[in-house]
N, C-alpha and C positions, 0 to 999 in steps of 0.2 A: 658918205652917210655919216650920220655927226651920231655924238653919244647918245642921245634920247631916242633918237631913230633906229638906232639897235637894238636897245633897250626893249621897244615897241615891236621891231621884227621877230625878238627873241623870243617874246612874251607869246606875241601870236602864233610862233611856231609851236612853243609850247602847247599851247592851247588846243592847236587843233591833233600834234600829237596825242596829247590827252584823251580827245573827243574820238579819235579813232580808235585807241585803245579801247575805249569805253564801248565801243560801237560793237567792236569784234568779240563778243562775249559770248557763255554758251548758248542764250538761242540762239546765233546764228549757226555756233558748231554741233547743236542736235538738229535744226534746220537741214544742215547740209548731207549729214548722218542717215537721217529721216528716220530718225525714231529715240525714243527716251529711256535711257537705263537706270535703270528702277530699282535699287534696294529695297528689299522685304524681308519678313521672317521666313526662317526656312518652313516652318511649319506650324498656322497657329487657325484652328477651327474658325470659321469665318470671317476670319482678317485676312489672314494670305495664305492660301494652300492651295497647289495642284489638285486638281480633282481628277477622275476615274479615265479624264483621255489627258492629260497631262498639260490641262490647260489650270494659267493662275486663277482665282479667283477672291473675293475677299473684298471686303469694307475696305483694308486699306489698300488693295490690287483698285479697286475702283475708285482712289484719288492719285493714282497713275496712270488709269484708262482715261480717266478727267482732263490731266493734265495733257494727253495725247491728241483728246478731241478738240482741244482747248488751240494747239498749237497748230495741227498737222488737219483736223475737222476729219480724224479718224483714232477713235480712242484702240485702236487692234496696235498700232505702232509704238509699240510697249516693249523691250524684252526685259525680265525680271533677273534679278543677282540674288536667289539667299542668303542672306548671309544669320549668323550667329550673333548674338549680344556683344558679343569680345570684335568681330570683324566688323560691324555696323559703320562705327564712324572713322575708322583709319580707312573703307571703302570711299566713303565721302571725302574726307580731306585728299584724298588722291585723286581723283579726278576719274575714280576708275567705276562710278554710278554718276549721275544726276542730279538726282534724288535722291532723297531715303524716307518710306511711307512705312516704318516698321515699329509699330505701336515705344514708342520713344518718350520717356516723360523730360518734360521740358524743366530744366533748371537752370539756375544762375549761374552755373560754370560751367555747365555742357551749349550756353548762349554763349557767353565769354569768352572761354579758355580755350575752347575746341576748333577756335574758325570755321564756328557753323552760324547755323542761322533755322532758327523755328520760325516758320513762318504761321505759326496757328496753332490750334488746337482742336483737332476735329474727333478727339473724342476725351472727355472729361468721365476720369476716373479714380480709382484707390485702392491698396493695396487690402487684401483679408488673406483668410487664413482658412484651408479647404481639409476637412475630417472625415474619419469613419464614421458614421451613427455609431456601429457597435462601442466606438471609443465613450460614450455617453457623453461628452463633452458638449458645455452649451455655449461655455464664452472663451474668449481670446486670455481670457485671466486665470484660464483652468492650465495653461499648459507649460507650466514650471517642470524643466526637465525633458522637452520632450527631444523627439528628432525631427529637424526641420529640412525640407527637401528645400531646394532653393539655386538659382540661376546665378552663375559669377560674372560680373561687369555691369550687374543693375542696380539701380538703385533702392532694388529693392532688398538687398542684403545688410545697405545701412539702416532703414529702416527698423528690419527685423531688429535688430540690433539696438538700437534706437528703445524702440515698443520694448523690449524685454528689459533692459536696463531700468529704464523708466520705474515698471511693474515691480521692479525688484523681484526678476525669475531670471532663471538661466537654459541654455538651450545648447541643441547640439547639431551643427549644421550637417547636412550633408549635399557637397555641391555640386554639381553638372553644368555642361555649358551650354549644351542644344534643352529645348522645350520639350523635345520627347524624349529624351532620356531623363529629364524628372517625371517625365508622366509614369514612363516605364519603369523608374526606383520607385515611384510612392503606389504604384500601382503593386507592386510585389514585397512590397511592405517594409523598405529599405528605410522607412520614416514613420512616422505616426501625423508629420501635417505638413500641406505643400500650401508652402505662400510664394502670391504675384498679386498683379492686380487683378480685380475681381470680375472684370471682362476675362484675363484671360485663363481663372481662374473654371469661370462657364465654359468656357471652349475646351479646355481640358478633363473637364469634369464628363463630358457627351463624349469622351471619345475611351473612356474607362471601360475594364470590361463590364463590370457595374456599375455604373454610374448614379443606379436610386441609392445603392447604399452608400454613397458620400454625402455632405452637405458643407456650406457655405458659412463657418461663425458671422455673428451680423456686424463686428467690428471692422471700422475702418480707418485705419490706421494711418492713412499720408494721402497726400493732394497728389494727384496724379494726371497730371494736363499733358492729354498723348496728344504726338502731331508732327507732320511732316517736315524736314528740312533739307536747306540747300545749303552752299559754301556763301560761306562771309564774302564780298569783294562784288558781287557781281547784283547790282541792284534790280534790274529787267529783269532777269530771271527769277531772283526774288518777287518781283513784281507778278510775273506770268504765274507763280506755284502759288501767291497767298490770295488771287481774285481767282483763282481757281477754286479754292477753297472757299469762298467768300461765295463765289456763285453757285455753287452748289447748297450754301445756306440761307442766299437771297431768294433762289428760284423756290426754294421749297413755300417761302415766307412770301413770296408773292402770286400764290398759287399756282405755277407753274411744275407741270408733271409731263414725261417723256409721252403720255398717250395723250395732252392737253395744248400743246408746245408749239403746233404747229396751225391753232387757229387762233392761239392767244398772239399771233404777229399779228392781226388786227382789232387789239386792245385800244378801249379809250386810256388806259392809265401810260401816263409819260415814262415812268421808269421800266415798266415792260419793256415799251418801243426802243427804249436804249438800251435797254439789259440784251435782246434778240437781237440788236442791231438795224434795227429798222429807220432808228433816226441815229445822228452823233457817228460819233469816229472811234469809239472807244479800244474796237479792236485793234486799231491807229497808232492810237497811243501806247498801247501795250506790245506794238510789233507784234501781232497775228490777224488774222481774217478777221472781216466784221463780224459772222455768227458765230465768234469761238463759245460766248457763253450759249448762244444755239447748239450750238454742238454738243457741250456739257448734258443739256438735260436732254435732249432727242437721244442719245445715244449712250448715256449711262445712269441718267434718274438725276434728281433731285435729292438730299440729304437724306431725306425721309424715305426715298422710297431706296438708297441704299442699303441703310442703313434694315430696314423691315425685311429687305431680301437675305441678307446674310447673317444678321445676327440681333434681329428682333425676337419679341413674344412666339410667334409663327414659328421657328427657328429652333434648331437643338439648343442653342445659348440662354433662348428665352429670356433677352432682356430685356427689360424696358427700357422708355426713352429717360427717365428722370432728370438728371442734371442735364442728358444732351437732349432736352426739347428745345423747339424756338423758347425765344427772350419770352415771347409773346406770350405762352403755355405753362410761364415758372420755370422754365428752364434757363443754361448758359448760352446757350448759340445767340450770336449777336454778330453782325456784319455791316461795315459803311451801307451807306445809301450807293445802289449806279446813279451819280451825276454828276 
């Protein structure tokens, strides 16, 4: 064998070492597993919380039941991790979750720095500031001096920070590391105002023992693009969590509902038939079954109607869609075309 020919042998051994490497990634080893480990919050009113038989539930439980049905065409093959703010992404970078669907705002050095990977943003939001009525307080400008209840390892503590400087006020933190031990300090008066963002700011407010007598200042203070991640390295998988996401905001946009789903597989419109799988290979290419986005909306809803189940207007959170409607409605959701 002469020097070019080694050369050549070498390259190609290369190569298909590489391809194999590439090949052996976590879908094959939550494939083999046969089910998805799920990072969540330990506790947060209709995003992710055990309910009354000890089952998860939550807006962002169900873009891990998604990702279930997605893979496995059974969104129950789910087991969840809570974790805390501080434990969230050293679970991630270790290999010891999946995923992580735990209301996370997405930044430039938690994409970067972290060896993670956001794949989306499935819910668009901002941080405020939650008060007593009796405090008489109308705006975020009133509260020079106060005591601020507040989460350590989020970003929303630079923020605060941020906002007060700014304003030229000063404040006085008091911090906790789980979500209900600030509910449980600002609930017993250990503060005069609990700031997060303002989703989870509803969610906490509904679980007070008064809940009418707090409210919501209407300022809003930081960009806050919550949304699910995977580890940096591993592109498929990446791929499998962000049309996960994608289909869950296509299907809603292309009329497609869990009680409508299974007589829209004889649609005239082309991108249905691919999106259900009825025509194309799409599940092919993504290495899972052809009905995975079948699966998606048969057995966990559509964006909208997630999203209306846990922490809609209907709902103790009472929110509306605003920023997260479709593109279509003046909203942010926006997702490629299936084709």
């Amino acid at each position: 064998m002469n020097f070019k020919s080694i050369l050549v042998a070498t390259a190609a051994a290369g190569f298909m070492t590489a391809a194999g490497v590439a090949n052996a990634g976590i879908l094959d080893d939550v494939k083999k597993k046969g089910f998805i480990q799920c990072g969540v919050n330990t506790g947060l009113a209709g995003f992710s919380a055990p309910n009354d038989k000890g089952k998860w539930e939550g807006f962002d439980v169900d873009f891990c039941r998604a990702m279930a049905a997605a893979v496995f065409g059974d969104a129950d093959k789910v087991k969840y991790t809570p974790l805390t703010s501080k434990e969230r992404f050293t679970a991630l970078q270790s290999g010891e979750i999946d995923v992580l669907a735990r209301n996370a705002t997405w930044t430039f050095t938690r994409d970067v720095k972290l060896g993670l990977e956001f794949i989306g943003s499935n819910y668009v939001d901002g941080q405020g500031f939650m008060v007593r009525k009796s405090l008489g307080v109308k705006s975020a400008k009133e509260l020079d001096g106060a005591a601020v209840c507040i989460q350590t390892g989020t970003t929303t503590e630079l923020n605060l920070a941020d906002y007060f400087r700014a304003n030229k006020m000063k404040f006085k933190s008091v911090v906790f590391e789980r979500a209900d031990e600030i509910r449980a300090g600002y609930d017993a008066g250990r503060c005069d105002v609990y700031t997060t963002d303002r989703s989870g700011l509803a969610a906490q407010r509904s679980l007070l023992s008064k809940p009418d007598e707090h409210m919501v200042l209407p300022e809003v203070v930081s960009k806050e693009p919550l949304g699910p991640l995977v580890r940096h390295g591993d592109s498929q998988w990446g791929d499998v969590a962000r049309w996960t996401l994608f289909a869950l905001i296509v299907s809603e946009e292309l009329g497609l509902t869990s009680a409508n789903v299974d007589q829209m597989k004889s649609s005239n419109n082309p991108e249905v038939l691919r999106f259900l799988g009825v025509e194309g290979k799409m599940g092919e290419q993504l290495g899972v079954g052809a009905q995975w986005a079948y699966n998606i909306v048969k057995q966990v809803g559509n964006y909208g109607e997630s999203y209306e189940r846990h922490v809609g207007i209907n709902t103790p959170l009472k929110l509306e869609r605003g920023l997260n409607q479709l593109w279509s409605k003046g909203g942010l959701l926006y997702a490629p075309p299936f084709r």
